[in-house]
N, C-alpha and C positions, 0 to 999 in steps of 0.2 A: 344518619345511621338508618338502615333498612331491616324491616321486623327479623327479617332472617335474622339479621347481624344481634339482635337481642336476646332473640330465641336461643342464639346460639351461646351468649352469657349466660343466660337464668339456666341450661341444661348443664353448662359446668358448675354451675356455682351451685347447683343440687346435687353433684359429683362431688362437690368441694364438702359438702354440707356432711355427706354420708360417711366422709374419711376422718370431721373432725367432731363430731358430736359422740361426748362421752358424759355417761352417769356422773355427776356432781358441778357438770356445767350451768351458769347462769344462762338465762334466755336472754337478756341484755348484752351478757359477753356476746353471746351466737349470733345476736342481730348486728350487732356492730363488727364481727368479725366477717359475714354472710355481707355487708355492704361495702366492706371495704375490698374483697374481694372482686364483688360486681364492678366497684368502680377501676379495680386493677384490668379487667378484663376487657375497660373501654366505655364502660356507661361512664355517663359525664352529670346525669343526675336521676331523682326520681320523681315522674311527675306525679306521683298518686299522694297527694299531701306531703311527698318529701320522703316515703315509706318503705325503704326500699324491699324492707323482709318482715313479713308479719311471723310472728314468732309466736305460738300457742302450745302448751302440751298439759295434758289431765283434764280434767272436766271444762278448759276451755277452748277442746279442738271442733267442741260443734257450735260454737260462738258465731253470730255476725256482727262481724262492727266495720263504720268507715274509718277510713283512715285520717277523717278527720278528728278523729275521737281515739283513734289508737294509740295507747301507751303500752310498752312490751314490759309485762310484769315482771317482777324482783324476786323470781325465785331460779329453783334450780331445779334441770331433767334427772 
């Protein structure tokens, strides 16, 4: 697969993103809904620790963390 060919998932799946995120959604739902998409799209996996959607919102969107260390917390937008 050629970056284009990726670039070209991650900008649908931020289309995807903006059509289905609603007030009382979990970020876990959205993470696993946000990779299941990517891989409809043709991704075959993620190499960044296996990661494929970092999911933050409220006082953890100015957060840095690896993704070896990332878990998408148990709340809801």
């Amino acid at each position: 697969m050629e970056n284009k060919d990726v670039q070209k998932i991650a900008k649908m799946t931020i289309q995807y993103a903006k059509e289905i995120i609603k007030p009382g959604m979990s970020l876990i739902d959205l993470r696993n809904d946000l990779e299941k998409k990517m891989l409809e799209l043709g991704a075959d996996s993620f190499w960044y620790w296996d990661v494929g959607a970092f999911i933050f919102s409220g006082d953890e969107t100015n957060v840095s963390i690896s993704g070896k260390h990332y878990v998408t917390a148990n709340k809801t937008i």
